[in-house]
matplotlib code that plots the C-alpha trace (Angstrom):
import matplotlib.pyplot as plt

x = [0.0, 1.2, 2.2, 2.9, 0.9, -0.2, -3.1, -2.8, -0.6, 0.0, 2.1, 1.7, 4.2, 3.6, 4.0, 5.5, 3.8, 6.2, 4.1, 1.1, -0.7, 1.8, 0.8, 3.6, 3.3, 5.8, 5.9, 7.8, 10.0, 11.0, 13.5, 11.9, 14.2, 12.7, 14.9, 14.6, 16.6, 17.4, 14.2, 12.2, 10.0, 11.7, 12.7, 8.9, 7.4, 9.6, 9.0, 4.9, 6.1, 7.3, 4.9, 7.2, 4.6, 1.1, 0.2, -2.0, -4.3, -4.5, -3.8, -1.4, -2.4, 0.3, -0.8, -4.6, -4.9, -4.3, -1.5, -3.2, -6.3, -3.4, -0.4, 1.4, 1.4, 4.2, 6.9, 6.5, 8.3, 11.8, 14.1, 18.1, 19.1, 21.8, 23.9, 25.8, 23.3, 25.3, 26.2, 30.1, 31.2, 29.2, 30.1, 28.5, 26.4, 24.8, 24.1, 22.6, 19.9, 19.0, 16.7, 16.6, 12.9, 12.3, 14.7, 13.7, 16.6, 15.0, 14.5, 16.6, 19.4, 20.6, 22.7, 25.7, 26.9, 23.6, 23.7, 27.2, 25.6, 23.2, 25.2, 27.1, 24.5, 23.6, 27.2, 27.6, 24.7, 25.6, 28.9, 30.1, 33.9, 33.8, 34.0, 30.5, 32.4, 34.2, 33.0, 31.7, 34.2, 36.9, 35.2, 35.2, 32.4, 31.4, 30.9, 29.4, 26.6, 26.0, 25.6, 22.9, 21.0, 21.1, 19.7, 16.8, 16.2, 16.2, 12.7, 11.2, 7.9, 10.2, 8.7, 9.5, 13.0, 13.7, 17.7, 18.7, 21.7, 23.5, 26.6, 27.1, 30.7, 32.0, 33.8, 33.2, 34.3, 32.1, 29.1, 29.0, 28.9, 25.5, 24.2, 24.6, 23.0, 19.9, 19.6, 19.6, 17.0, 14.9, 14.9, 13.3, 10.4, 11.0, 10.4, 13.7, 13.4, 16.5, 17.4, 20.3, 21.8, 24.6, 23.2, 25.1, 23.7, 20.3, 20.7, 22.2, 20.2, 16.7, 13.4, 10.8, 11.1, 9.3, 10.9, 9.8, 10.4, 9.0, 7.1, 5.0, 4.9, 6.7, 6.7, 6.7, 7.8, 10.4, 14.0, 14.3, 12.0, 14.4, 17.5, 19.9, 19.8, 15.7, 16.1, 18.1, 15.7, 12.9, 14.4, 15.8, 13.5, 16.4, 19.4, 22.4, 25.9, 27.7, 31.1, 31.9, 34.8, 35.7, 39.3, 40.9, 42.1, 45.4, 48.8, 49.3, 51.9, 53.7, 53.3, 50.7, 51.0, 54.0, 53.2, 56.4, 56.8, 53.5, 52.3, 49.2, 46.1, 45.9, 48.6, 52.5, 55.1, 52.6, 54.3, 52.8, 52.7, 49.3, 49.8, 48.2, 45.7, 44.9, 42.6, 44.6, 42.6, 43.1, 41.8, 41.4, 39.5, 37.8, 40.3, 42.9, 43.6, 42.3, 40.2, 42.6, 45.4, 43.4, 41.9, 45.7, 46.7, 43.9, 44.7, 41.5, 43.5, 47.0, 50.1, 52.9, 55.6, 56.4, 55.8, 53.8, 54.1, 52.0, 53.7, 56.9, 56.3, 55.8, 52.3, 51.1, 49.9, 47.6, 45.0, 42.4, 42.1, 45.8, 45.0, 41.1, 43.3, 45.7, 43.6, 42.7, 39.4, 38.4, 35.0, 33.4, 31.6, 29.4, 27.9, 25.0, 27.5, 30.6, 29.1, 25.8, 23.9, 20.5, 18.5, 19.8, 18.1, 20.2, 21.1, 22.5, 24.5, 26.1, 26.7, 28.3, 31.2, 31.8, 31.8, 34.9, 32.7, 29.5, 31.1, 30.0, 31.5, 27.8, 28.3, 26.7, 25.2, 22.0, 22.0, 25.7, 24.8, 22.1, 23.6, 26.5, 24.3, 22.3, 25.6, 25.9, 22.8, 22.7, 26.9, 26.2, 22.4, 21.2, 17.7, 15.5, 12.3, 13.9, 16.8, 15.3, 14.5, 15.9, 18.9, 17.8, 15.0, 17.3, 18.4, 21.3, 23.0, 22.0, 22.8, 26.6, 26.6, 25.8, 29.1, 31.1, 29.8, 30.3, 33.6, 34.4, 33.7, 36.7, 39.2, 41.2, 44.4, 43.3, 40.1, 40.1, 36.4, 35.9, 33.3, 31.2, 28.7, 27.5, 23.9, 23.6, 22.0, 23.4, 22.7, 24.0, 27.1, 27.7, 27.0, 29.5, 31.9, 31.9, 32.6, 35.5, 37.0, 36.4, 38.3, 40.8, 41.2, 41.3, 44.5, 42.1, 44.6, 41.8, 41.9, 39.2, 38.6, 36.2, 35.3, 33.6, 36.8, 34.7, 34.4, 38.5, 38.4, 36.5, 37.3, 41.4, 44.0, 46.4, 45.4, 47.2, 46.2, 46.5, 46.4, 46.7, 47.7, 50.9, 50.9, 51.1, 51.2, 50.5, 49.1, 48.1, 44.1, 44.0, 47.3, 45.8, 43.5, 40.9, 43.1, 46.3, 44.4, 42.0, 45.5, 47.4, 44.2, 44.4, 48.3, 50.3, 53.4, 53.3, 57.3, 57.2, 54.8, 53.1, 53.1]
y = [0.0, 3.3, 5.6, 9.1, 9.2, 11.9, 10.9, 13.5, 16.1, 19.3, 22.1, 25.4, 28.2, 31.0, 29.9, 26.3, 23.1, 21.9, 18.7, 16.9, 14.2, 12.5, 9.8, 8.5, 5.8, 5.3, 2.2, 2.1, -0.5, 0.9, 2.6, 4.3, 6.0, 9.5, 9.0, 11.5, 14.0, 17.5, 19.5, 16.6, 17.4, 16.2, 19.3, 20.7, 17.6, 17.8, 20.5, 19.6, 16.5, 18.8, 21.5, 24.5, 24.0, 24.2, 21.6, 23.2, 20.7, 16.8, 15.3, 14.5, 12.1, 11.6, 8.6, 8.7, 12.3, 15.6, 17.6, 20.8, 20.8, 19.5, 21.2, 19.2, 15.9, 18.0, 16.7, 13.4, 13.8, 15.4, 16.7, 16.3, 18.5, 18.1, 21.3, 20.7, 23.4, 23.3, 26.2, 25.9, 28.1, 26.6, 23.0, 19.2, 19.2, 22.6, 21.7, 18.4, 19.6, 23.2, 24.8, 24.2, 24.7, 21.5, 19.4, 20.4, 22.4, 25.6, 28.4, 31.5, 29.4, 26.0, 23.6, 22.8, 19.7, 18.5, 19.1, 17.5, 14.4, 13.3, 14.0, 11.4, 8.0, 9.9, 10.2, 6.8, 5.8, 7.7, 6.4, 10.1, 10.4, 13.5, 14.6, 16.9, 19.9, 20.3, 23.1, 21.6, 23.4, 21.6, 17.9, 16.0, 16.2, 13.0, 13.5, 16.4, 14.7, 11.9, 15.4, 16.4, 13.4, 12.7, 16.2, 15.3, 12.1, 14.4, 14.7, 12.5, 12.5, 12.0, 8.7, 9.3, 10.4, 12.3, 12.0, 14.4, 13.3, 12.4, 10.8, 13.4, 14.8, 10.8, 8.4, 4.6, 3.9, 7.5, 5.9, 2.1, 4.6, 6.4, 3.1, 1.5, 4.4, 4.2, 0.6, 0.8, 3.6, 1.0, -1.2, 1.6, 1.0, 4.4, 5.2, 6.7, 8.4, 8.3, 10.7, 10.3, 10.0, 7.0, 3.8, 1.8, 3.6, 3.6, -0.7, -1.1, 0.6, 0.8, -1.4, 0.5, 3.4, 6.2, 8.0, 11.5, 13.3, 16.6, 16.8, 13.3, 10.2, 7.8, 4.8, 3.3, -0.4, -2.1, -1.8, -5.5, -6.1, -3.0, -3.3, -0.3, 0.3, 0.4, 2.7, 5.5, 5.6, 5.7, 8.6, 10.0, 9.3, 7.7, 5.4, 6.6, 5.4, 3.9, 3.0, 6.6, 8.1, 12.1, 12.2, 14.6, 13.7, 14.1, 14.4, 16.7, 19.3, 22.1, 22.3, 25.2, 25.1, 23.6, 23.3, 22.7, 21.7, 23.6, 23.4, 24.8, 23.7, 19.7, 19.3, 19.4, 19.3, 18.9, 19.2, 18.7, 19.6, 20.6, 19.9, 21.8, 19.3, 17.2, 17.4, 16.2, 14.5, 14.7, 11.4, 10.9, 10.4, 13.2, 15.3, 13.9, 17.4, 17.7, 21.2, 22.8, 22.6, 24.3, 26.8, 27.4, 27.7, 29.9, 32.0, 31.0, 29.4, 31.0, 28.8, 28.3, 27.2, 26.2, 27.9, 27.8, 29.1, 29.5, 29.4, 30.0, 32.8, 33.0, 32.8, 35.1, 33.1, 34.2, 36.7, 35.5, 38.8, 38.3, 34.8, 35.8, 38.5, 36.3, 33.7, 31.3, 30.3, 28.0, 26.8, 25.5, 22.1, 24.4, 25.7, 27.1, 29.1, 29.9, 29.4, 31.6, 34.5, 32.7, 35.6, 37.2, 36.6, 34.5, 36.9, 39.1, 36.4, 36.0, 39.5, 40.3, 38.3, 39.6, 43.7, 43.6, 42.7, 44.9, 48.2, 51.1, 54.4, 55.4, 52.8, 48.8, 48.3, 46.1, 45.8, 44.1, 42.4, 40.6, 39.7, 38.0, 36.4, 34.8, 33.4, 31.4, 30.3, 29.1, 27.6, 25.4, 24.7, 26.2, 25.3, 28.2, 30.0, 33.3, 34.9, 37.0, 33.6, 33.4, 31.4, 29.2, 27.9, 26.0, 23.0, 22.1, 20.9, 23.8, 26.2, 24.4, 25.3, 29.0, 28.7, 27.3, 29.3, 32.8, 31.6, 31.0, 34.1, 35.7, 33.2, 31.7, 29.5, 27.2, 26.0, 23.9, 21.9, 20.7, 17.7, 19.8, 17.3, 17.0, 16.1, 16.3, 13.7, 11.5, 13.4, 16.6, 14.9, 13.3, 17.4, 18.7, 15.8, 17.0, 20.7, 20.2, 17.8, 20.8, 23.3, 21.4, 20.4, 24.2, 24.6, 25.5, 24.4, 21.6, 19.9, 18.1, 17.2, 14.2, 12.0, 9.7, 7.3, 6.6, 10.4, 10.2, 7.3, 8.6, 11.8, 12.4, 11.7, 11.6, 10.8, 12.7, 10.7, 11.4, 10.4, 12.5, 15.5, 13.9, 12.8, 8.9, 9.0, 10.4, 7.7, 7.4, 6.4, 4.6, 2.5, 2.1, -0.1, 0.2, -1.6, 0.4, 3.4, 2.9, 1.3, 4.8, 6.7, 4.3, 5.3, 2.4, 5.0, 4.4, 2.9, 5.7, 8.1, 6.1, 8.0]
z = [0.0, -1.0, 1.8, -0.5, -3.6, -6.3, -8.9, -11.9, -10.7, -12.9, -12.6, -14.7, -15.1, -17.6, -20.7, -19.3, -18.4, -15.6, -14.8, -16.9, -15.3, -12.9, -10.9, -8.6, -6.3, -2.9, -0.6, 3.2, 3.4, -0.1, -2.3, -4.8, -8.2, -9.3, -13.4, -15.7, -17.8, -16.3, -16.5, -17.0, -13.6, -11.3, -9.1, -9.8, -8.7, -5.3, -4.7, -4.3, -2.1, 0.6, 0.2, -1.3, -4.5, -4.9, -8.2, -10.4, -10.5, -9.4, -5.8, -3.2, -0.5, 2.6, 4.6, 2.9, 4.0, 2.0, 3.1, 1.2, 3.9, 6.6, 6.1, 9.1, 7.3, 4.9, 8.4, 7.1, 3.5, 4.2, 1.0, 1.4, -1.9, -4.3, -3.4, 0.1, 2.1, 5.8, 8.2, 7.6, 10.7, 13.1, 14.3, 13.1, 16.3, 15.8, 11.9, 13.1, 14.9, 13.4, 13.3, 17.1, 17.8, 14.9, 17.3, 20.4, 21.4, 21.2, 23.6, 25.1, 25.7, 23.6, 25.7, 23.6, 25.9, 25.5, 21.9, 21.7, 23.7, 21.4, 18.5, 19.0, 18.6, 15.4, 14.3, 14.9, 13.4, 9.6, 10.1, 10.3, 11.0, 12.9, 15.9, 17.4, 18.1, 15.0, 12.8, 9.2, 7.1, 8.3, 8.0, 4.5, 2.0, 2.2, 6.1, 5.2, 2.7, 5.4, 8.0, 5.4, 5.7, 9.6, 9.6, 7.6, 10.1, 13.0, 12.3, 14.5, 11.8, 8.9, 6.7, 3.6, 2.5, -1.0, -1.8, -4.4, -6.2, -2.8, -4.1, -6.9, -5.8, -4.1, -4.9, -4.9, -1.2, 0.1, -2.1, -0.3, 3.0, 1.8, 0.9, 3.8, 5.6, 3.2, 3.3, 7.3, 7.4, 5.2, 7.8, 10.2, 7.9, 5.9, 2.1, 0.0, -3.1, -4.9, -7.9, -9.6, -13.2, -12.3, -13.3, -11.5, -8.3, -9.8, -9.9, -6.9, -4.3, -6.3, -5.9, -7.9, -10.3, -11.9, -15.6, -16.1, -19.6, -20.4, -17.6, -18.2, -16.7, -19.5, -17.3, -13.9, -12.2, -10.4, -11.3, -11.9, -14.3, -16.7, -18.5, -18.0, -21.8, -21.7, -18.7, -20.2, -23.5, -21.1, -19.9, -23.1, -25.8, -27.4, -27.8, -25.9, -27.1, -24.1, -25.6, -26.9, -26.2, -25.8, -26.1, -28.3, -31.7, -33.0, -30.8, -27.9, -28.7, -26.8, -23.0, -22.0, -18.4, -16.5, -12.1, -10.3, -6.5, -5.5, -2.1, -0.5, 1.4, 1.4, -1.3, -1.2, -4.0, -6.9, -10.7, -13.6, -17.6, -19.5, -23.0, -25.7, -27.7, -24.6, -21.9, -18.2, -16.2, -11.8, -10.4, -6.6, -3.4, -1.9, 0.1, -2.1, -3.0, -6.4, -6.1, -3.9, -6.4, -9.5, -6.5, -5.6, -9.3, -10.4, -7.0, -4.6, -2.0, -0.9, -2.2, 0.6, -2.4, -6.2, -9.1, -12.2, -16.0, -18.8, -22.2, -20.8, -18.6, -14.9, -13.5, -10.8, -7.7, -5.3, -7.7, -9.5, -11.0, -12.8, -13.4, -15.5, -17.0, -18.0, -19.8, -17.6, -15.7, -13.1, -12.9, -9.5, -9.2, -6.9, -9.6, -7.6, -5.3, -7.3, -11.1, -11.4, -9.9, -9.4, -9.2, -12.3, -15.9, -18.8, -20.2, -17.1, -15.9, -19.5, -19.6, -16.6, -17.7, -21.6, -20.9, -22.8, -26.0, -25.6, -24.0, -26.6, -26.2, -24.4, -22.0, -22.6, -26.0, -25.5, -29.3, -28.8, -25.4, -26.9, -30.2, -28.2, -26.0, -28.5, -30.0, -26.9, -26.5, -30.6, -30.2, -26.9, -27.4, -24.2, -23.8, -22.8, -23.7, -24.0, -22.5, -20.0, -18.0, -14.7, -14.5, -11.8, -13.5, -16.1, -15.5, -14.4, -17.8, -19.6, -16.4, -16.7, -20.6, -19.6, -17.5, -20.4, -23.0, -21.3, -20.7, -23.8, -25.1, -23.2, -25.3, -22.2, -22.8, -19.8, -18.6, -15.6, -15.2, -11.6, -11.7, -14.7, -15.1, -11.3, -11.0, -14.6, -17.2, -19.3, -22.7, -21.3, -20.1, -23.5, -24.8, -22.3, -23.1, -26.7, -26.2, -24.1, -26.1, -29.1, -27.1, -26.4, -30.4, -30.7, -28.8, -25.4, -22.2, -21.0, -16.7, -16.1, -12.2, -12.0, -8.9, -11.7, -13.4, -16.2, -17.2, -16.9, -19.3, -22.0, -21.7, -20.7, -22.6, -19.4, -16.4, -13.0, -9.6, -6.3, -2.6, 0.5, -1.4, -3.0, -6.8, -7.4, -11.5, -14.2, -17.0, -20.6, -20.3, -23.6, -22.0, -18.4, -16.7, -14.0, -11.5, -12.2, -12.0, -8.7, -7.0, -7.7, -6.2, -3.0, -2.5, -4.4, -6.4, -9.8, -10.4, -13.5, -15.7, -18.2, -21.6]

ax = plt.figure().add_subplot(projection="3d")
ax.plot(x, y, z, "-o")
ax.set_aspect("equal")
plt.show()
């Protein structure tokens, strides 16, 4: 019997139909996979589970009951979203348990000992290697995901639990942690829905599933009874090549960018050469350093030694102003944070970043502005209805080819991706895939940052890997095997580079 249900929900914007007759189906005891493209529904229909939404038409029953004539039945669905959304100053017990009057720790005065006391069996309980007191910015991200979710269960009314793309920035040994936390909630007789675009996640932890595409129901049942390849045209309206690779064509030739002994935050004695032609890949567990080396070289985070040129002449370390000036960009895998301004249109977040192209002598050209935008919008196929749209109400694939195709417009000589296709679908990755592997064809200086070794394999043509902020090896992919590859990322030194 169906605990969380909706019979012909619909969801209008102007102009848009978000939603169109979705009926959705959600058993305790169950995990449940929400599979679709981005902007297929899945975010709209969400939103209607935990009462941020009113549908437009159709019904939601919680338990038998309407939430819409009983808004407190709306405690019993709780959301864990994509983007990490903790209180990084404050410490793992206080974002456990805020707000404080949810928990039951409100009042003039909130006892932290107490706080810190019963932090601990849920610590235990998430498998969350951190101590209570410790303030989130300085715990991992996969502590910090498993944080996000033993918030949600704080709520003592919480039933059903909806997992936005949890795993989206982890690695294989971070994921088998979430799992095991999901499958022990299951048997507290809660419901999970699971969204994600990994298959391999989608087959392992799923029972039933639900496909969405343009806002329709396409079809629903359990995961056992699909094949992955029937799954992903369900989702896509198509056939998706799985084999295809993304790696530059023809030989790499002069060096763009040479690192030597860099140090900074997480990382010590890093060198490496970006070749022209190629795109580098940085393999590695999370905390392995990966991020904080491109933040360091783009001038983020502060660098305590080494040195780094770009075609042959010294880089300035430590600005991110020299380092935009100087041709090269950096962009975030907190694309939410660090990528867009969300309340901005299209077309303003484009055009903040290419003043050097529609300054008149009057001031901006609009004529010019909108002209260059277009451009984009046309070269990377951004879908949109116009480009006045607010930027958070694309999805995230098209949101990510906003952030490529402004940048682009500025010509850099190195563009460093970190994890570009988080919580993005499979068609859009294979989209992104392609227009990086372009640039770098085009003489574009090309690091891709993945915590995904399949993206590595299809799309590097070198592979840099790392452990505990120290690099292990620096590989050919087409050369290299799995095992090689996931051994270096675990800590075993490679004897030599593998070109």
């Amino acid at each position: 019997m169906a605990y969380l249900e909706t019979r012909g929900l619909g969801r209008d914007f102007p102009g848009v139909t978000a939603l169109d007759g979705v009926d959705l189906s959600i058993e305790l005891g169950r995990t449940h996979i929400l599979a679709g493209e981005n902007g297929a529904g899945k975010s709209t229909l969400v939103k209607i589970l935990t009462g941020t939404d009113r549908a437009s038409r159709g019904k939601i029953l919680i338990d038998g009951r309407d939430p819409v004539e009983d808004p407190a039945l709306y405690k019993n669905v709780a959301y864990v979203p994509q983007e990490l959304n903790l209180f990084a100053q404050m410490s793992v017990a206080e974002n456990l348990f805020m707000p404080f009057s949810r928990t039951g720790h409100g009042g003039l005065l909130v006892n932290r000992n107490a706080l810190v006391e019963e932090a601990r069996s849920y610590l235990e309980r998430f498998g969350i290697e951190a101590d209570p007191r410790a303030l989130v910015a300085d715990i991992s991200v996969s502590d910090q995901q498993l944080l996000q979710i033993a918030r949600a269960c704080t709520n003592a009314e919480m039933k059903v639990l909806i997992l936005d793309e949890p795993t989206s920035s982890l690695t294989r040994v971070e994921v088998d942690r979430v799992f095991k936390v999901i499958r022990g909630l299951l048997d507290r007789d809660h419901a999970i829905v699971f969204i994600s675009h990994k298959m391999d996640e989608v087959f392992a932890i799923g029972d039933d599933y639900t496909v969405l595409r343009n806002g329709e129901k396409i079809e629903s049942g359990k995961i056992g009874d699909i094949a992955e390849a029937d799954l992903i045209r369900a989702m896509s309206g198509r056939d998706i090549t799985f084999e295809e690779h993304f790696r530059p064509e023809g030989p790499a030739t002069d060096t763009i960018m040479q690192v030597r002994g860099l140090s900074g935050a997480r990382f010590h004695d890093v060198s490496f050469d970006l070749r022209r032609g190629e795109i580098l890949g940085f393999a590695g567990l999370v905390g392995a350093g990966r991020s904080e080396i491109m933040q360091t070289i783009f001038g983020f985070l502060k660098a305590k030694g080494g040195e780094v040129t770009v075609e042959g002449r010294p880089w300035t370390l430590n600005d991110t102003s020299a380092s935009v000036d100087g041709g090269m960009l950096y962009l975030s895998e907190e694309r939410k944070h660090h990528g867009i301004f969300p309340l901005l249109s299209l077309r303003e977040n484009i055009g903040i970043s290419i003043l050097s192209l529609t300054r008149g002598f009057a001031g901006i050209s609009s004529g010019r502005e909108r002209d260059a935008v277009q451009k984009i919008i046309e070269d990377y196929g951004i879908r949109t209805s116009g480009m006045g749209k607010r930027i958070s109400q694309l999805s995230g694939g098209n949101q990510q080819k906003v952030i490529i195709g402004r940048a682009m417009a500025t010509r850099p000589r190195v563009l460093i991706f970190d994890e570009p296709t988080k919580g993005i679908d499979i068609r859009t990755k294979s989209e992104i895939y392609r227009i990086m592997k372009g640039l770098a064809e085009e003489g574009v200086g090309v690091i891709l940052v993945s915590s995904e070794l399949d993206e590595l394999k299809k799309c590097a043509s070198r592979i840099v890997t790392l452990h505990h902020g120290r690099i292990t090896g620096t590989f050919d992919t087409a050369g290299t095997n799995n095992e090689t590859l996931v051994g270096a990322i675990f800590g075993a030194e490679a004897k030599a580079d593998a070109h």
